[in-house]
DSSP file (Angstrom, degrees, kcal/mol; ACC not computed):
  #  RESIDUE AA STRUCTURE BP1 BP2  ACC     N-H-->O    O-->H-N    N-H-->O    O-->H-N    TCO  KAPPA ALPHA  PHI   PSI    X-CA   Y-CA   Z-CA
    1    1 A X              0   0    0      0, 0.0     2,-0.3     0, 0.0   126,-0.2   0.000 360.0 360.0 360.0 136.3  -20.2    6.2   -5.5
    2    2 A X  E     -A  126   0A   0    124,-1.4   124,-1.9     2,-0.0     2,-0.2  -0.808 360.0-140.2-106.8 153.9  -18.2    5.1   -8.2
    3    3 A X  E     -A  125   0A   0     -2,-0.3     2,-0.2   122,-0.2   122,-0.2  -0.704  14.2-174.6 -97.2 169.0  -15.3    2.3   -9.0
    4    4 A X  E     -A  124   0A   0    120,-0.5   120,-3.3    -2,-0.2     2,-0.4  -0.861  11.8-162.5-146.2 129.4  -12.3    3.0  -11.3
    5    5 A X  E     -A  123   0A   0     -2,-0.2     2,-0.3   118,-0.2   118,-0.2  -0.894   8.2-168.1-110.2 139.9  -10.1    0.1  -12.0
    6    6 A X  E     -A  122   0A   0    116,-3.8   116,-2.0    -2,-0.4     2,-0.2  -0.995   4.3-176.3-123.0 133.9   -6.6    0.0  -13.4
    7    7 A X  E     -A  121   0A   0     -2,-0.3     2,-0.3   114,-0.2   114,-0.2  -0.665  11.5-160.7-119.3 161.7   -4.6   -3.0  -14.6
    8    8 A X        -     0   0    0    112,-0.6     2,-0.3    -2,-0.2     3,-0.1  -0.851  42.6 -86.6-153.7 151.1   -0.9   -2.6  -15.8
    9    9 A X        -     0   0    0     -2,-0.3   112,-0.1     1,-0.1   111,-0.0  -0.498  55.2-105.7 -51.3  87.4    0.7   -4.7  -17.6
   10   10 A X        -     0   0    0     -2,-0.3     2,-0.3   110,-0.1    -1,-0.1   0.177  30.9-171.9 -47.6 173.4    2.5   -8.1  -15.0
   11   11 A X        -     0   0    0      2,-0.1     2,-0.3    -3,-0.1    -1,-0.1  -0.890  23.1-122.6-152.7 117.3    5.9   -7.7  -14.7
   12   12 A X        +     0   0    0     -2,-0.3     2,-0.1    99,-0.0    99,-0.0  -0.833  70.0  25.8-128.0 151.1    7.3  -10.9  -12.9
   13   13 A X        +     0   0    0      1,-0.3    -2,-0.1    -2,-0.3    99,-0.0  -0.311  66.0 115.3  98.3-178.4    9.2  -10.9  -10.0
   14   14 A X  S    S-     0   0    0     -2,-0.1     2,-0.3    97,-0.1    -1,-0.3  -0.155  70.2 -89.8 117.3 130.7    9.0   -8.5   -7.5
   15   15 A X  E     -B  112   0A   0     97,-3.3    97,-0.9    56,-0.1     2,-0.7  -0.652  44.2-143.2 -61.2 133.9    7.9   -8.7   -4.1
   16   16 A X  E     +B  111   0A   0     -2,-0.3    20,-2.1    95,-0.2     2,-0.4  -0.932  32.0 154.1-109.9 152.0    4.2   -8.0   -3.9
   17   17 A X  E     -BC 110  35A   0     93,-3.3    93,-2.2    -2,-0.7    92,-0.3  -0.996  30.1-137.4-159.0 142.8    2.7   -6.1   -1.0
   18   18 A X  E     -     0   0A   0     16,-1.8     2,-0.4    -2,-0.4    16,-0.3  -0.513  14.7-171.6-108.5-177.3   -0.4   -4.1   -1.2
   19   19 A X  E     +B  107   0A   0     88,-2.6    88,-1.4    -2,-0.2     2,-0.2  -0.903  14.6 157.0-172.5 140.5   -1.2   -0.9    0.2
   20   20 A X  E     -B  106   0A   0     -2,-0.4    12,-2.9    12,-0.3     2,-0.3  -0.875  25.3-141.1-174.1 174.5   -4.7    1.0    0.4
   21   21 A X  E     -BD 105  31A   0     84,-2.7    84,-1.4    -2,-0.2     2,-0.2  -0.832   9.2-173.3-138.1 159.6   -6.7    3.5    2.1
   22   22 A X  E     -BD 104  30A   0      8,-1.1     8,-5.1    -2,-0.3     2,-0.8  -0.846  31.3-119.4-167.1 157.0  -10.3    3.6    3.0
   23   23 A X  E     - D   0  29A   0     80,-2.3     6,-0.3     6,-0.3     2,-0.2  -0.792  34.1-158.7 -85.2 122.1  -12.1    6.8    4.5
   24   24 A X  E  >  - D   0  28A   0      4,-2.1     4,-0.6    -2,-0.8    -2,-0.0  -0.687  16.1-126.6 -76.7 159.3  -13.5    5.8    8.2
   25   25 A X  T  4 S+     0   0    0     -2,-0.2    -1,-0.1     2,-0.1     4,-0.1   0.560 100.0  32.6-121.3  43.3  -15.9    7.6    9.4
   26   26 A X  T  4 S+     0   0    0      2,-0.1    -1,-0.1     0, 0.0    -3,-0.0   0.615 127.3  37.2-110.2 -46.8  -15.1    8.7   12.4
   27   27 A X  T  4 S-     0   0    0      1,-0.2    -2,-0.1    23,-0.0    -4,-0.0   0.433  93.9-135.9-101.2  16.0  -11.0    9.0   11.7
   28   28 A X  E  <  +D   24   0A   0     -4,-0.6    -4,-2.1    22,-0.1     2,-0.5  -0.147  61.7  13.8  80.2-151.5  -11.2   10.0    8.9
   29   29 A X  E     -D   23   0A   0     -6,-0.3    22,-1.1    22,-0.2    -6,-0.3  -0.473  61.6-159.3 -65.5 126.5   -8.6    8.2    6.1
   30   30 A X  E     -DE  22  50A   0     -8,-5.1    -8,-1.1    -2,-0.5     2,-0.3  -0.531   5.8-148.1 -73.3 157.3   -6.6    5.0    7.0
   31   31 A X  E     -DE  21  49A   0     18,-1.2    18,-1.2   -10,-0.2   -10,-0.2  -0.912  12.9-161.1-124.0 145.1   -3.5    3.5    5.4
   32   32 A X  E     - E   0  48A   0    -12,-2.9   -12,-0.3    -2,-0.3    16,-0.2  -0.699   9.3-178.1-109.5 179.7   -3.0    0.0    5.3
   33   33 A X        +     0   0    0     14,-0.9    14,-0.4    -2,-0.2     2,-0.1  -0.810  26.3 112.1-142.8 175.0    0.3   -1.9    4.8
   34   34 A X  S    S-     0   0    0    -16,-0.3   -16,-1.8    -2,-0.2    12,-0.2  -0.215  70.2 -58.7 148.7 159.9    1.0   -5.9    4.5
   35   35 A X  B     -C   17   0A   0     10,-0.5     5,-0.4   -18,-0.2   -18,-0.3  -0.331  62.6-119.1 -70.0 147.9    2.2   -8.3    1.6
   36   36 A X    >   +     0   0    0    -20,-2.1     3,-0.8    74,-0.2     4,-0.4   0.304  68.8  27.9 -90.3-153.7    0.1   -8.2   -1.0
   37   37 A X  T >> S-     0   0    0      1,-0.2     4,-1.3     2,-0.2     3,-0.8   0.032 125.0 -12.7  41.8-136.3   -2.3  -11.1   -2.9
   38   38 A X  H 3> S+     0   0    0      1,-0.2     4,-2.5     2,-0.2     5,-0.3   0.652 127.0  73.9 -74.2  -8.6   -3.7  -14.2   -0.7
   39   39 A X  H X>>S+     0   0    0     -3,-0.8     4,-2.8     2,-0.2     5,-0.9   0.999  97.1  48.0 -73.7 -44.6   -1.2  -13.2    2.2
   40   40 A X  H <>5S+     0   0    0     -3,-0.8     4,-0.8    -5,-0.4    -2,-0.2   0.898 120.5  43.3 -54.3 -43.2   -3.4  -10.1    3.2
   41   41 A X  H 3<5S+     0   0    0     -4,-1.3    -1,-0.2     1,-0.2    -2,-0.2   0.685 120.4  29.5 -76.3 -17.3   -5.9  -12.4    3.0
   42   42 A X  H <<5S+     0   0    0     -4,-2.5    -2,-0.2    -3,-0.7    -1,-0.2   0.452 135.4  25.2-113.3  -7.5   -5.1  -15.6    4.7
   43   43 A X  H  <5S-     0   0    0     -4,-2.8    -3,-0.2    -5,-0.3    -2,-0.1   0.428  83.4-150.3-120.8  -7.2   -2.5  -14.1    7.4
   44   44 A X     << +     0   0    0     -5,-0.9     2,-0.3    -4,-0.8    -4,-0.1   0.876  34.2 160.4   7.3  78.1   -3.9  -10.7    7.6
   45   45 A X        +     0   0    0    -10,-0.2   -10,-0.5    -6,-0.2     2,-0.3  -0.758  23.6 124.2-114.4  81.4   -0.4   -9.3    8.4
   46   46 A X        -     0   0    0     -2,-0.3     2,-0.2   -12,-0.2   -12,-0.2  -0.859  53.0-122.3-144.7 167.2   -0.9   -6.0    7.6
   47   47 A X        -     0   0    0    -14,-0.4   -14,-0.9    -2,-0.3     2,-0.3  -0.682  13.9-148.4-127.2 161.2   -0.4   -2.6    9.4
   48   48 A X  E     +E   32   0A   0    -16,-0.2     2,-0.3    -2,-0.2   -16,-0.2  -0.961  20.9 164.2-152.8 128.9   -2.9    0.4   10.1
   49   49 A X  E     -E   31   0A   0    -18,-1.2   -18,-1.2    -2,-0.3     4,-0.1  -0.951  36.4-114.6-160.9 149.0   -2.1    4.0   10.4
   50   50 A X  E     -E   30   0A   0     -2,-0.3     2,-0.4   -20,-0.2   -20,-0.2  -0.357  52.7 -97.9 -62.7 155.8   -4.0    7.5   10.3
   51   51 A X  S    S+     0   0    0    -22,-1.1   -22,-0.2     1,-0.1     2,-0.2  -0.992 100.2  55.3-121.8 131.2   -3.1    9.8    7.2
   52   52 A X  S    S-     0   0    0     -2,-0.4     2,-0.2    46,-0.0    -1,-0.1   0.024  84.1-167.7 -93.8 129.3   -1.5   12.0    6.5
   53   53 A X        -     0   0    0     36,-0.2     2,-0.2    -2,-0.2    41,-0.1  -0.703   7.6-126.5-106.5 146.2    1.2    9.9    7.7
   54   54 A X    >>  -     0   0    0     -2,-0.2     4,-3.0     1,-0.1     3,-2.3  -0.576  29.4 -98.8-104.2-164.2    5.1   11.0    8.4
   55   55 A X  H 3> S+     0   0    0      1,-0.3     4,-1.5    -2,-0.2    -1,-0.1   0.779 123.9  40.8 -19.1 -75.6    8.1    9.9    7.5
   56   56 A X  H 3> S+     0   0    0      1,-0.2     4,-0.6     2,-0.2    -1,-0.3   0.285 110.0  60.5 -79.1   6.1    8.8    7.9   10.6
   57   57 A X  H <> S+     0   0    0     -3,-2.3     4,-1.3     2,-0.2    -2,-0.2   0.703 104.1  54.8 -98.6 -55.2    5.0    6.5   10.7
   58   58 A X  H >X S+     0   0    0     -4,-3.0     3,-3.6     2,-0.2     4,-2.1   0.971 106.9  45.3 -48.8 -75.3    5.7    5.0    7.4
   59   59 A X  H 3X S+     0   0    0     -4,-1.5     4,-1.9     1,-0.4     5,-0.3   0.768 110.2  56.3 -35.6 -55.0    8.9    3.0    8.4
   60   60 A X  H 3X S+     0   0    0     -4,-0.6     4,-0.8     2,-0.3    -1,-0.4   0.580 102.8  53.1 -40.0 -41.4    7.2    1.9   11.3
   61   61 A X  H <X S+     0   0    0     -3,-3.6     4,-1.1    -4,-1.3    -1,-0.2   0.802 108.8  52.6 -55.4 -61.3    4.3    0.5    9.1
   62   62 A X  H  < S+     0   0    0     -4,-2.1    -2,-0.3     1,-0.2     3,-0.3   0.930 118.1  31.9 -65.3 -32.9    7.0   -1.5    7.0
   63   63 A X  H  < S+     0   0    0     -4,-1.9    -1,-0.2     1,-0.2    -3,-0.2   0.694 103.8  74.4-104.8  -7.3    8.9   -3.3   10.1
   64   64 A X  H  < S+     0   0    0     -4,-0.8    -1,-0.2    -5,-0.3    -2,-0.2   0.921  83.3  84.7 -61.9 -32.7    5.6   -3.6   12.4
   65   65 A X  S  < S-     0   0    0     -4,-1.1   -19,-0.1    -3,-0.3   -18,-0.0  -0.038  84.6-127.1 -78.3-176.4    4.3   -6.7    9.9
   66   66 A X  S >  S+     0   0    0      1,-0.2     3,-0.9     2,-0.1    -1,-0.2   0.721 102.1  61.8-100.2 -28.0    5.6  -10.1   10.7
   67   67 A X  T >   +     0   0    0      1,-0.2     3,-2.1     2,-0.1     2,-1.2   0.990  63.5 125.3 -67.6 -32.3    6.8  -10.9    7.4
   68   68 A X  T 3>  +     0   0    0      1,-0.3     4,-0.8     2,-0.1    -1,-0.2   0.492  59.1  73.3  -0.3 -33.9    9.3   -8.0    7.3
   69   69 A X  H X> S+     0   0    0     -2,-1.2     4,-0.8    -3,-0.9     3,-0.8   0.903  90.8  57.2 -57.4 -42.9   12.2  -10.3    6.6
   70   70 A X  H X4 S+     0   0    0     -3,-2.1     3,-0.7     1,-0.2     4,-0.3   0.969 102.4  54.5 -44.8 -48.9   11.1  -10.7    3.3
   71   71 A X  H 34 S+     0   0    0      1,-0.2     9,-2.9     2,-0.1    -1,-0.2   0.768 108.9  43.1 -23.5 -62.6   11.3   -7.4    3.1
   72   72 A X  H << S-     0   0    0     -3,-0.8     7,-0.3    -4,-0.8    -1,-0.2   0.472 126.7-105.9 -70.4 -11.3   15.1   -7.2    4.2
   73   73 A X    <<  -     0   0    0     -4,-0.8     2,-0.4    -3,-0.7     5,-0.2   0.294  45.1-161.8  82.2 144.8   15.3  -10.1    1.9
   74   74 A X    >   +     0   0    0     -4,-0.3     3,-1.2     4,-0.2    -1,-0.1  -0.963  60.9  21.0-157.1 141.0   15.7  -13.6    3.1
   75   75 A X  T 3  S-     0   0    0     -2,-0.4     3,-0.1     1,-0.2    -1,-0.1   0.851 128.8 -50.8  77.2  14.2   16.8  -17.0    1.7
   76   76 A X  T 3  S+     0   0    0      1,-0.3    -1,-0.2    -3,-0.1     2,-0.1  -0.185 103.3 117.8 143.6 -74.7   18.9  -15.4   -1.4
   77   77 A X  S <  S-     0   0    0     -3,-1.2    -1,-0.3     1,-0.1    -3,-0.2  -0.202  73.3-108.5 -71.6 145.7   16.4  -13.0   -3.0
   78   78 A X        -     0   0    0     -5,-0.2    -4,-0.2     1,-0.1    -5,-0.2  -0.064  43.5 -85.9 -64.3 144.3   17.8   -9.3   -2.7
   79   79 A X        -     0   0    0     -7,-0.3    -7,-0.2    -6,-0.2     2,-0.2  -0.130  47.9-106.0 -54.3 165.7   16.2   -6.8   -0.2
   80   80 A X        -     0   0    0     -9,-2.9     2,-1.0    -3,-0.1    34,-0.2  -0.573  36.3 -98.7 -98.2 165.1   13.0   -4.8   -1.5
   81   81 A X     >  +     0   0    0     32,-1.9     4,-0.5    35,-0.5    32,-0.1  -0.841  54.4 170.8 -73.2  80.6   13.3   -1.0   -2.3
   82   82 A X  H >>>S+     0   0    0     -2,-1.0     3,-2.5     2,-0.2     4,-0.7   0.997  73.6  54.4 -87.4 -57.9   11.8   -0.5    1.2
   83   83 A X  H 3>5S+     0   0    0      1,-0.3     4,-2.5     2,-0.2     5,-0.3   0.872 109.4  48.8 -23.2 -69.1   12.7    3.6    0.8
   84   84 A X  H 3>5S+     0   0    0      1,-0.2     4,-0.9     2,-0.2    -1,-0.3   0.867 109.4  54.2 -59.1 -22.5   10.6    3.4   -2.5
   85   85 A X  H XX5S+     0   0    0     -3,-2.5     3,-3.5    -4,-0.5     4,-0.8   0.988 112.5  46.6 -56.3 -76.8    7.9    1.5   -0.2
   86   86 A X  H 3X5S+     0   0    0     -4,-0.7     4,-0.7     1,-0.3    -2,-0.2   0.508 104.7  51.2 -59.5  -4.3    8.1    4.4    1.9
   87   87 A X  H 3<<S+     0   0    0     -4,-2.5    -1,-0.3    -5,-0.5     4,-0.2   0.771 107.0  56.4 -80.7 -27.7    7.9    6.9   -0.3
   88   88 A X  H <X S+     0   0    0     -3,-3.5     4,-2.6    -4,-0.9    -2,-0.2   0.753 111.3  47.7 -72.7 -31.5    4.4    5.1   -2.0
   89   89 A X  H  X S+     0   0    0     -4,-0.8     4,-0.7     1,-0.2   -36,-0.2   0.703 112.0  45.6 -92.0 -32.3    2.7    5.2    1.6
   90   90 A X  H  X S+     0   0    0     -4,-0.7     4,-0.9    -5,-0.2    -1,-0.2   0.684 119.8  42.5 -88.4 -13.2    3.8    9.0    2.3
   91   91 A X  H  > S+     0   0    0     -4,-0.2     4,-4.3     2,-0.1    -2,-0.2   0.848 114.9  57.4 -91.1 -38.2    2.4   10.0   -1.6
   92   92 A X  H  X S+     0   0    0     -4,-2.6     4,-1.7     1,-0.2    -2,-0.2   0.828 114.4  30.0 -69.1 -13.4   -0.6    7.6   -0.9
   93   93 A X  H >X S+     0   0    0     -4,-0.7     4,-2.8     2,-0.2     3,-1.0   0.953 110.2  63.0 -70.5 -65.7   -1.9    9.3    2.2
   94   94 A X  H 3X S+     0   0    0     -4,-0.9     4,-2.9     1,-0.3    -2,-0.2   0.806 111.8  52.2 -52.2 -40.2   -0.7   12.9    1.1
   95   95 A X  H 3< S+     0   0    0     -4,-4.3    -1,-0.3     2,-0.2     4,-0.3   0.873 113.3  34.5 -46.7 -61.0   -3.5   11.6   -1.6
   96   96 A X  H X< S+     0   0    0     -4,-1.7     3,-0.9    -3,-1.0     6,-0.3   0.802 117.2  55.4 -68.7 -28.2   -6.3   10.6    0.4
   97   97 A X  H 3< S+     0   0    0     -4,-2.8    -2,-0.2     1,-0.2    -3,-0.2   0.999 110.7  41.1 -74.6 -69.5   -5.7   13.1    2.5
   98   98 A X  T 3< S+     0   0    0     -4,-2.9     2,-0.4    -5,-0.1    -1,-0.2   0.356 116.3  47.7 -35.3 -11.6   -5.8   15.9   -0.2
   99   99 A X    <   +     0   0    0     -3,-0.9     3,-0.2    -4,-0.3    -1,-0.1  -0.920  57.9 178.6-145.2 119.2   -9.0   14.5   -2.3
  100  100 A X  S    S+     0   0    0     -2,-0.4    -1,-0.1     1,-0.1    -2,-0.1   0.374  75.8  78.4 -68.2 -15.9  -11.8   13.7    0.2
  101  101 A X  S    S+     0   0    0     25,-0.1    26,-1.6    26,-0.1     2,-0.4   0.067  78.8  97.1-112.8   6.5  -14.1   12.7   -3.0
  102  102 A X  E     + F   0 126A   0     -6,-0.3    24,-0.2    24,-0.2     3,-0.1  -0.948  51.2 174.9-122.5 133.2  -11.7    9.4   -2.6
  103  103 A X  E     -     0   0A   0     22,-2.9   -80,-2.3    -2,-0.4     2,-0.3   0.614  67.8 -13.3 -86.3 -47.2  -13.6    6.4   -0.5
  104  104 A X  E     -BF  22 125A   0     21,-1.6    21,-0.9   -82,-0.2    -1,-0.4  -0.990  59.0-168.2-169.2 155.9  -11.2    3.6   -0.7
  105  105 A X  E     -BF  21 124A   0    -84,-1.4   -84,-2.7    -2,-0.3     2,-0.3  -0.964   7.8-173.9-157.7 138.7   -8.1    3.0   -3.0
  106  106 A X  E     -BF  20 123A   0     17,-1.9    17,-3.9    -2,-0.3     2,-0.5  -0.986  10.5-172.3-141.2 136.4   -6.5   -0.2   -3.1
  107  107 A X  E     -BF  19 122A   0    -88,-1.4   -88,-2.6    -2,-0.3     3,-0.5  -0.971  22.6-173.2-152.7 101.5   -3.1   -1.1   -5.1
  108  108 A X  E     +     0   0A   0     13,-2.4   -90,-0.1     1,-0.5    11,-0.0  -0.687  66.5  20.7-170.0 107.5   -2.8   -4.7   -4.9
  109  109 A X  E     +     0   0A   0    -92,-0.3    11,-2.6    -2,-0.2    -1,-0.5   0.197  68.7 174.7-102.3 147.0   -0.4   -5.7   -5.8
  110  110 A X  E     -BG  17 119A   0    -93,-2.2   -93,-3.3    -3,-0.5     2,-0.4  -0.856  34.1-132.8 -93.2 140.1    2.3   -3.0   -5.8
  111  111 A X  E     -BG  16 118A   0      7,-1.4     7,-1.7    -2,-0.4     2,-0.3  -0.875  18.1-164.0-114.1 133.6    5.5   -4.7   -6.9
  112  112 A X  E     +BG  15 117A   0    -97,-0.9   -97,-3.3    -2,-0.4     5,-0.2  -0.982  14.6 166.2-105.4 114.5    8.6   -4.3   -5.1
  113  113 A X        -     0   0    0      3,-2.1   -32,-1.9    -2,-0.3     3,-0.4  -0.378  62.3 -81.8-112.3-137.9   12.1   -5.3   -6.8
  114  114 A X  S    S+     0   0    0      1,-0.3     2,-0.2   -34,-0.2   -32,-0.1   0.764 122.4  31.5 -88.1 -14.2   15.5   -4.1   -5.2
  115  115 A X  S    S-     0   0    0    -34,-0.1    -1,-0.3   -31,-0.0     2,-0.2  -0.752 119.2  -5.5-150.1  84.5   15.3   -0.5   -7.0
  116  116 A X        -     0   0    0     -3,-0.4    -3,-2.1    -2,-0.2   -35,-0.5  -0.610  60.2-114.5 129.2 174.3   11.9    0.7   -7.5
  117  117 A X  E     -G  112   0A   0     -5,-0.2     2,-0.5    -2,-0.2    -5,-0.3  -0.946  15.4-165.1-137.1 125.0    8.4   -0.1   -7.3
  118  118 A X  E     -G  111   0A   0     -7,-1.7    -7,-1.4    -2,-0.3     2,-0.4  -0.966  19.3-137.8-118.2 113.5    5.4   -0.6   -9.7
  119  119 A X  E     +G  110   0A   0     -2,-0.5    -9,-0.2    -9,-0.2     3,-0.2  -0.556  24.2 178.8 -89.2 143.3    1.7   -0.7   -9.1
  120  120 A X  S    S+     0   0    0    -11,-2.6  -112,-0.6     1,-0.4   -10,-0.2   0.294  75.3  13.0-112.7   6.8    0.1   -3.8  -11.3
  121  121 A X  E    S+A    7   0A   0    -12,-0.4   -13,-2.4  -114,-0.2    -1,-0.4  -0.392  71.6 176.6-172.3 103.7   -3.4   -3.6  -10.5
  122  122 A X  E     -AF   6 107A   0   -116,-2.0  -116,-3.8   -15,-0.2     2,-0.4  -0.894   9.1-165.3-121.7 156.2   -4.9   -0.3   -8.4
  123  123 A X  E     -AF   5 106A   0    -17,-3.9   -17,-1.9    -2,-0.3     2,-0.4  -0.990   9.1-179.5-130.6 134.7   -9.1    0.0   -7.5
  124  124 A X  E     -AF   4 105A   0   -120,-3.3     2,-0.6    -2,-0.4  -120,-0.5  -0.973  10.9-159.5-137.7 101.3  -10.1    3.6   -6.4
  125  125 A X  E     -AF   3 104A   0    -21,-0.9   -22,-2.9    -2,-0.4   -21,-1.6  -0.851  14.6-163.6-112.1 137.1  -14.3    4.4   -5.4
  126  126 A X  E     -AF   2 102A   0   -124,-1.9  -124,-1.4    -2,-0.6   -24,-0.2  -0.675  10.6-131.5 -92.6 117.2  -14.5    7.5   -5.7
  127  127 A X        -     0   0    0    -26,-1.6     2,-0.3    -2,-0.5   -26,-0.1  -0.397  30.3-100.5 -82.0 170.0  -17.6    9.1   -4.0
  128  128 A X        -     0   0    0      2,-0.0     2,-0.2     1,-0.0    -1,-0.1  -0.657  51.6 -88.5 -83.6 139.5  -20.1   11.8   -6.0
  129  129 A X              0   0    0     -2,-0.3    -1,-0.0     1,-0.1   -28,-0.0  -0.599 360.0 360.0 -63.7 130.6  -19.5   15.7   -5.2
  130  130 A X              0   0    0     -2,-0.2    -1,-0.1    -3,-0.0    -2,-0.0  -0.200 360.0 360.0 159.3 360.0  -21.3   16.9   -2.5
């Protein structure tokens, strides 16, 4: 199995929230969801769903975590482009789902502002063909 890493350039500001895949093997690919950096890791507040995911699976992903007010915005800062969220979670599944040779994929962080989204840092391992 092999890694490929990608860095993009920071961009500040932005909500960050990650969002990843890994193949189980018994159910085959998982989606994750949850704010990205040290929050996945110190509150592991994050969401879990089968792929290919729909529409309404996605959305469901975005308001099941507990931060989700950030999300709507809170304290000021402008709501995230939760639509462009969902849109990253239905392309990333449609992804795993579609290339089996892919192991795990991790995009963390993906940056959220109020109109769009950017991934700043994604890690893909890719397994060898079969």
């Amino acid at each position: 199995m092999g890694w490929l890493q990608v860095l993009q350039r920071y961009h500040p500001g932005g909500l960050e929230v990650i969002l990843g895949a890994k193949r189980d093997a018994e159910f085959g690919p998982v989606i994750i969801f949850g704010l990205g950096g040290i929050y996945t890791e110190v509150l592991k507040d994050v969401s879990f769903r089968l792929a290919p995911l729909t529409e309404k699976e996605a959305w469901e992903m975005l308001a099941e975590i507990k931060s989700f007010p950030l999300l709507s915005g809170a304290r000021g800062v402008p709501p995230a482009d939760k639509a462009a969220l969902v849109d990253s979670l239905l392309r990333l599944g449609r992804l795993v789902t579609d290339f089996p040779q892919i192991a795990e994929l991790d995009i963390n962080p993906l940056a959220v502002w109020p109109k769009g989204v950017l991934a700043l840092d994604a890690r893909t391992a890719v397994r060898d063909p079969v």
